[in-house]
C-alpha positions in Angstrom: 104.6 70.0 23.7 108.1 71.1 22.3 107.1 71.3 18.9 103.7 73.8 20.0 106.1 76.0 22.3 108.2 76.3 18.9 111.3 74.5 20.1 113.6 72.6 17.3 116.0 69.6 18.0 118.4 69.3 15.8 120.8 66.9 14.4 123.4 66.5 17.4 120.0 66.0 19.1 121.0 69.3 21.6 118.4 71.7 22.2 119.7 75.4 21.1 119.8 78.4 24.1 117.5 80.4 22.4 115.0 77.7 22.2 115.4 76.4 26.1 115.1 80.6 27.0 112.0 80.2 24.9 110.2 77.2 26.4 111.3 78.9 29.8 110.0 81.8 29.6 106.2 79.9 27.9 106.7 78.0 30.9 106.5 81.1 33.1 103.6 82.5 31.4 101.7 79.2 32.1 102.8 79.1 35.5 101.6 82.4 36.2 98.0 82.1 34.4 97.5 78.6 36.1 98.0 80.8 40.1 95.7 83.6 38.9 93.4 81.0 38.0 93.3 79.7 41.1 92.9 82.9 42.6 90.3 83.5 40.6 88.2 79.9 41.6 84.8 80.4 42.5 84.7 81.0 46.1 83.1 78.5 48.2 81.0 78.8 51.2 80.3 75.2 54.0 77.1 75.2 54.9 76.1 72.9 57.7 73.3 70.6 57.4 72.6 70.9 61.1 71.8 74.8 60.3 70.3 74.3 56.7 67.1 75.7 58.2 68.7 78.9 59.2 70.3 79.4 56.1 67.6 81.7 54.2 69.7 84.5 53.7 72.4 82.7 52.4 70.5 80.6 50.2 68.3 83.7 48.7 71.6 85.9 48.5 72.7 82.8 45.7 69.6 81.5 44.3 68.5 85.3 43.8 71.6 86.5 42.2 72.4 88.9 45.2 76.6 88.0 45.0 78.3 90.0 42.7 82.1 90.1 41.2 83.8 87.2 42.2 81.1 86.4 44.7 78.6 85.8 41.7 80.0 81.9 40.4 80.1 81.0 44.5 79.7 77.2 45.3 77.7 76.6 48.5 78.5 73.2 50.2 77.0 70.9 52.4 78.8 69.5 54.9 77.4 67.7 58.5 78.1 70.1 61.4 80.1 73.4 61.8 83.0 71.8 63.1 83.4 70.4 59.6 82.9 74.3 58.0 85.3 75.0 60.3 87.9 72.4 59.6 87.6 73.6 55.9 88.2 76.9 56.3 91.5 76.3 58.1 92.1 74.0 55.3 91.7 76.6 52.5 88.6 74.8 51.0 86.2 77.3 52.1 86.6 81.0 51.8 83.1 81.4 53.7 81.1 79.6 56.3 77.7 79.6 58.3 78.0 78.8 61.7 76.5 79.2 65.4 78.1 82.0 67.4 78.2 79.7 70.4 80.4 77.5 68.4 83.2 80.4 67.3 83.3 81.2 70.7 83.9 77.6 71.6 86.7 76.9 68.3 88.5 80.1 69.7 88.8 78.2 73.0 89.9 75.1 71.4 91.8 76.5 68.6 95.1 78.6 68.5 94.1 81.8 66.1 90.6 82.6 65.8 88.4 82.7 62.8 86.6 86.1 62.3 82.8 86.6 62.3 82.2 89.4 59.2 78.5 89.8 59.2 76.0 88.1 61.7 72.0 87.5 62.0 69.6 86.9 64.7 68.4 83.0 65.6 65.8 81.6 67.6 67.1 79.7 70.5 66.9 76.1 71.2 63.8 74.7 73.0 64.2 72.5 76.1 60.6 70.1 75.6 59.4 68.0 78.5 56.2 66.4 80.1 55.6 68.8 83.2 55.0 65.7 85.5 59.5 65.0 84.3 60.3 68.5 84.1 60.4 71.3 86.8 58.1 74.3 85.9 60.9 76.4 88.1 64.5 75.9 85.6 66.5 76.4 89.3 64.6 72.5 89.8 66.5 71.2 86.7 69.9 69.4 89.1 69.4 66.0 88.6 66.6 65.9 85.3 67.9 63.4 83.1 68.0 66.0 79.6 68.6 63.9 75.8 70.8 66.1 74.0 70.5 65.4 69.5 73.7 64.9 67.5 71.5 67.1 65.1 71.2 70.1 67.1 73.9 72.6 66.8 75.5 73.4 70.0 72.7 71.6 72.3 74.6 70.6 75.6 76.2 74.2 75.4 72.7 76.2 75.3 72.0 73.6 77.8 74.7 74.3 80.5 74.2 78.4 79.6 70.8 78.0 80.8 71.3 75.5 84.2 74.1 78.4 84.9 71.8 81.2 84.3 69.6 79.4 86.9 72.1 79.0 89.3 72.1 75.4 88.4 75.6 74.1 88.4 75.5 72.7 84.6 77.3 69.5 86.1 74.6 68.5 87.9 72.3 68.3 84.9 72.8 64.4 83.3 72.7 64.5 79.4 71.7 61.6 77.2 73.8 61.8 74.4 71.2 61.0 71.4 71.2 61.0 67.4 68.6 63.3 66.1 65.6 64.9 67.7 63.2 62.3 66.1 64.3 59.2 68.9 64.1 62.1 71.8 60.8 62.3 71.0 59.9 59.2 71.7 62.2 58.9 74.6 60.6 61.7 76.3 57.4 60.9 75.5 57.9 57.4 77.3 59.3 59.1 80.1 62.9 57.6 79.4 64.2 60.6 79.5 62.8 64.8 81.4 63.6 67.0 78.9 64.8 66.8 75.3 66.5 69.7 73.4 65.2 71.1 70.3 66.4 72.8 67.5 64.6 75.6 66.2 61.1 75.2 64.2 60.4 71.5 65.9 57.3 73.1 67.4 55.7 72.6 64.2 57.2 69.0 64.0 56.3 68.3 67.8 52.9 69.0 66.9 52.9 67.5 63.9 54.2 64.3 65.4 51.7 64.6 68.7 49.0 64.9 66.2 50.4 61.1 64.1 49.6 60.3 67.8 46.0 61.4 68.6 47.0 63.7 70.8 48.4 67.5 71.1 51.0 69.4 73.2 48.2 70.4 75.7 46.6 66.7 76.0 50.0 65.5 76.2 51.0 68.0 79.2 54.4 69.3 77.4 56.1 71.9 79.2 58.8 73.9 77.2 61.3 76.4 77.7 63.5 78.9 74.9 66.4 78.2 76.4 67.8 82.3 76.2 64.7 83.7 76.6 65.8 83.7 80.4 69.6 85.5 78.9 70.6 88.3 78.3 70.1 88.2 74.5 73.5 86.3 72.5 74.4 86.3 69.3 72.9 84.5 66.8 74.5 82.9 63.5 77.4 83.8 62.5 79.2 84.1 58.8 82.8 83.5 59.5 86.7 83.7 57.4 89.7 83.6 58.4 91.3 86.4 59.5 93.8 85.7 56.6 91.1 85.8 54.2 89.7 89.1 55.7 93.2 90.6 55.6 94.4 89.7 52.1 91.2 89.7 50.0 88.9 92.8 51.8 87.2 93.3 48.3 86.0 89.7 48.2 84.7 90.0 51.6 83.0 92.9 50.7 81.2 91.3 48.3 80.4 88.5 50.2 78.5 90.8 52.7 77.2 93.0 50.1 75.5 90.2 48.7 74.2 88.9 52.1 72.9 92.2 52.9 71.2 92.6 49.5 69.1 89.6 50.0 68.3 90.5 53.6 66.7 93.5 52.1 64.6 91.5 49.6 63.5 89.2 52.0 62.2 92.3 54.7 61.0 93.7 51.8 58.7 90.8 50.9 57.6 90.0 54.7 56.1 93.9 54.5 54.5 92.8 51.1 53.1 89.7 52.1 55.0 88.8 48.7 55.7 84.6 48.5 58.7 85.2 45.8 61.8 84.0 48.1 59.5 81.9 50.4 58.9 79.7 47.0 62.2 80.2 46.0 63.8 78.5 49.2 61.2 76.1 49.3 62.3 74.8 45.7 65.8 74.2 46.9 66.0 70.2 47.4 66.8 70.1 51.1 69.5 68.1 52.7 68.9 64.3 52.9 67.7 64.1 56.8 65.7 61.0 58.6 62.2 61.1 59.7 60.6 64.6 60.9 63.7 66.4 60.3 63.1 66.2 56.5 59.2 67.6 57.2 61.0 70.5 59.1 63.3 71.8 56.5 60.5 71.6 54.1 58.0 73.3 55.4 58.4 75.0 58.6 62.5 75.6 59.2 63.3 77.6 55.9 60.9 80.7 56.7 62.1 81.1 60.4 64.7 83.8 59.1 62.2 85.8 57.1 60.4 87.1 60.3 63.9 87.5 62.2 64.9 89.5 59.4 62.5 92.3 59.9 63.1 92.3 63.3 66.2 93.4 62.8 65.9 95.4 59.2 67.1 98.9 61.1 71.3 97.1 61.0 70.8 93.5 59.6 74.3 91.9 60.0 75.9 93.6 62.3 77.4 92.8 65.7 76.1 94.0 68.7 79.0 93.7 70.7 76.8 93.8 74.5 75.7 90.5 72.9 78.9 89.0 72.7 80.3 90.3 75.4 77.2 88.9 77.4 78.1 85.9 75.8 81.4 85.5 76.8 80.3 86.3 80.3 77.4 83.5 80.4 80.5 81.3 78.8 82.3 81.5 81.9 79.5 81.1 84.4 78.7 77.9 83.2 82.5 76.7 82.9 82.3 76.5 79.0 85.7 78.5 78.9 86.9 82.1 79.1 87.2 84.0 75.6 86.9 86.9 76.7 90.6 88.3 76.5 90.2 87.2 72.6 86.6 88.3 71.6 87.7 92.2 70.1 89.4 89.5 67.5 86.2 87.2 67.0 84.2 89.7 65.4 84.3 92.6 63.0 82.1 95.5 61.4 84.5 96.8 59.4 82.7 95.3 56.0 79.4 95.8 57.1 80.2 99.2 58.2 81.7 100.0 54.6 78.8 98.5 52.5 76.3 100.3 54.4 78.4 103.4 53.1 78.6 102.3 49.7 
């Protein structure tokens, strides 16, 4: 190493001023290219497996070469739940991450400064399945119905105890069943172990595909269901969060983060009014997440198109917050005991990037 900085020992076997000032000032040069290296590492983004259906837009804004700049050599990574995405962005590993808004809203509760929410898209709600002879057809009914909550279904027992509130249902008074995946509710509820059983998302097409492995169908079967915010005043959806050191220092790579986002949005409306299959085959081709028994049916055939639709539902201002939604969210929060965030939500989310792409 001293011989290729062009350092020479000599005979009293000193090293010479000149040559230490040398290798110092080499040093520096190094030191400095190795930090704007690292400032220039390809930004990551956590993805959570438990919302790798949802993640069309993301997904499509990569695999269709939407990110740009910096954005452009992005890593996504898989990780199990949000609370992991979350742990890595407060750890520095992820500059990006995809997660409910239920569960922001919950982290800011739980957690000292928030994380921000730049750009956001709509999502389905939960379902709440059960046979009608378990469950009440009237939700004001649903004190004391014993309801299996999935491990794999983000924010379950929290949609839950939002909907018994809205009912006037203290959320308390509702049992859970704390289970693994939706797979064993099934079963569960079918057997009448259990009244209801939360669902994620696009199960209806596993449900029936499962009922149908039985002989049977939802009608034969006499399955009641409920969305579980069709009965709320409408929340937020997903939400693609940073920290707000992130958003503060590095505005440009934010930018581009939800320039790409809303590039692929715009491909993927685009396509739903052309009837085109381009991204739907394109997200189908992406090797989902390794999941147990109906869960890996889901993702490959029925969970990865939800977004398209919800896209052109809201093509007019894709991405950005409606803030009556979060502050009817914060509201519903409270009414069911979850927590008051409301003194901290004008720091949970921002349009300032989506406000300046749509500009530019």
């Amino acid at each position: 190493m001293a011989a290729g900085m062009g350092m020479t020992r000599h005979g009293d076997g000193s090293w010479r001023r000149r040559d230490l000032l040398r290798a110092g000032a080499a040093s520096l040069v190094l030191l400095e290219g190795m930090t704007a290296a690292r400032a220039q590492e390809a930004p990551r983004i956590g993805l959570p497996v438990s919302l790798f259906p949802d993640a069309g837009p993301l997904l499509n804004a990569q695999l269709g070469a939407h990110f740009r700049g910096r954005m452009a050599a992005t890593a996504l990574d898989r990780v199990d739940d949000s609370p992991a995405v979350i742990a890595g962005l407060r750890a520095g590993r992820f500059k990006f991450g995809q997660v409910l808004a239920l569960e922001l809203l919950r982290d800011t509760l739980a957690a000292g400064e928030p994380l921000v929410s730049v750009a956001t898209f709509a999502r389905p709600p939960p379902s709440l399945y059960g046979r009608a002879r378990n469950l009440p057809a009237e939700p004001a009914r649903l004190a004391g119905r014993k309801i299996a909550v999935p491990d794999d279904v983000a924010q379950a027992d929290g949609y839950l105890s939002l909907f018994a509130a809205r009912h006037g249902v203290d959320p308390r008074r509702v049992p859970r069943l704390p289970i693994e995946k939706e797979a064993e509710g099934l079963g569960l509820m079918m057997e009448g172990k259990v009244d209801g059983l939360v669902v994620s998302p696009g199960m209806t097409g596993v449900i029936t595909y499962a009922l149908r492995e039985r002989g049977t169908d939802q009608k034969r079967a006499g399955l009641l269901s409920y969305a579980l915010d069709l009965f709320l005043a409408p929340l937020p959806g997903l939400s693609f969060v940073a920290t707000r050191q992130v958003a503060e220092s590095e505005p440009d790579l934010v930018a581009d983060f939800v320039r790409g986002l809303l590039a692929s949005v715009r491909e993927i409306t685009a396509e739903h009014e052309a009837k085109s299959d381009v991204v739907r085959n394109r997200l189908l081709a992406v090797e989902p997440p390794p999941r147990r028994d109906l869960r890996a049916f889901m993702v490959a055939t029925v969970g990865l198109i939800t977004p398209l639709w919800l896209m052109a539902r809201e093509r007019e201002r894709p991405l950005r917050h409606d803030p009556a939604r979060w502050t009817a969210a914060a509201e519903q929060m409270a009414k069911a005991g979850l927590g008051d965030v409301g003194p901290k939500l004008q720091d949970i989310y921002t349009n300032r990037f989506i406000d300046e792409v749509w500009r530019n």
